[in-house]
N, C-alpha and C positions, 0 to 999 in steps of 0.2 A: 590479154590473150585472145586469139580468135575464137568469138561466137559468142563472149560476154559481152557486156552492158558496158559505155564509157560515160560518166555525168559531169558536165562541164557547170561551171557557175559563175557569173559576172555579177561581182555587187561593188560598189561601193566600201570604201575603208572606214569612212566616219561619219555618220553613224551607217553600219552598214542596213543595206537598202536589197530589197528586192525590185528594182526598176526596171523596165523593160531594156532588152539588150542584144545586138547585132556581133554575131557570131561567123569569124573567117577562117576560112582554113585555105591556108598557102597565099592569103592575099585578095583571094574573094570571099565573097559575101557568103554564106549559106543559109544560113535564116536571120528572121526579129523572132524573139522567143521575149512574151510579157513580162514573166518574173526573175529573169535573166537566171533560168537554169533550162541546160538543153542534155537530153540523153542522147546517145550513137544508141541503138539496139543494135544488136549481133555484128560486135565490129571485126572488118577483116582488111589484110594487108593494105585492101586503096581508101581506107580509112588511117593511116598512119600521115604523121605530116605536121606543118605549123598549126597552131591554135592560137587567135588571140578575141579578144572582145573589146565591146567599144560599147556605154552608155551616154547619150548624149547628153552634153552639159557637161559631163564628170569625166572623161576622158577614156582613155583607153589602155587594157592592161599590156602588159609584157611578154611577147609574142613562148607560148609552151610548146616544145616537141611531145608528140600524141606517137610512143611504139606500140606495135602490133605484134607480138608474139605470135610463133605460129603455134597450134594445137598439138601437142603431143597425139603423136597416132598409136592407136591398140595395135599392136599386133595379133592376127587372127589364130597364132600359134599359141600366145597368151594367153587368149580366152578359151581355146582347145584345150587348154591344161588344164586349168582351174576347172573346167565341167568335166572330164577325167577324174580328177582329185576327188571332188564330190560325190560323184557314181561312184568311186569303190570305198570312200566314205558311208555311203550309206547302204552298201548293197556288204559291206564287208564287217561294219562295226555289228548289228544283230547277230551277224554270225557269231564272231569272236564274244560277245558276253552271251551268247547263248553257250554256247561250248564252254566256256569258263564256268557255267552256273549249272552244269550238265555236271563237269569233272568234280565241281565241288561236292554237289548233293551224292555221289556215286563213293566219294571220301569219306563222306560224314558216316552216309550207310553203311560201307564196309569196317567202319574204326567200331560203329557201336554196336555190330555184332561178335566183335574179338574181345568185349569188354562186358559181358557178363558174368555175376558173380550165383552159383548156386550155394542152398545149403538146405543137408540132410539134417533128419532127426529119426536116432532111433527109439523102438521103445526099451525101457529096461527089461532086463531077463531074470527069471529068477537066480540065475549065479550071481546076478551085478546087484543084488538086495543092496538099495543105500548109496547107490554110484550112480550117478546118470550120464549116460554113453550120449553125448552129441560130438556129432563130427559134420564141420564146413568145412565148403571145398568153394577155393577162388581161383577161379580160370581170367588169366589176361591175357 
């Protein structure tokens, strides 16, 4: 793909070898590279093409087609969304669990005021000698 790295490598099969090695592309020469390993850095389309190497004495390998993909391009409408999406991400999620944690607390407060229980106590009277008058009263 355009803009990465390509690493080619020339060794020997048996035993393999890092020996120095003459690297072509389409039939010329491009470099001697010592350990017969050669990088392309940021390769692009007039980097596509034959590849082959040659170590002397040892012969020469089997000529490789080297494709070039092109880059996928961003669209600037793409990345317009995505910074969209995130601004009301974060400008909108505070909002929504603050309001959530508003209506809840304002819940709980109104339930555990309709949920009181009182209770009276009278004293006895002298008609009720021996009875004792209590009365609870439970409001829900």
């Amino acid at each position: 793909m355009e803009g990465h790295d390509v690493s080619l490598h020339c060794q020997t099969k048996r035993p393999p070898s890092k020996l120095p090695a003459d690297f072509y592309k389409d039939g010329s020469l491009i470099r001697t590279e010592p350990t017969g390993h050669m990088t392309i850095h940021h390769v692009t389309k007039s980097d596509e093409g034959l590849y082959k190497c040659n170590i002397s004495n040892h012969g020469e390998s089997p000529p490789s087609w080297n494709y070039v993909t092109e880059k996928p391009t961003t669209s600037p409408l793409t990345t317009s969304l995505v910074f969209i999406l995130v601004l009301y991400l974060l400008v909108f999620c505070p909002y929504f669990i603050s309001t959530l944690l508003v209506v809840s607390f304002c819940r709980n407060r109104h339930t555990a005021n309709h949920l009181s229980v009182s209770m009276g106590m009278t004293s006895p009277t002298q008609a009720d000698q021996g009875l004792d008058d209590v009365t609870t009263e439970h409001h829900f």
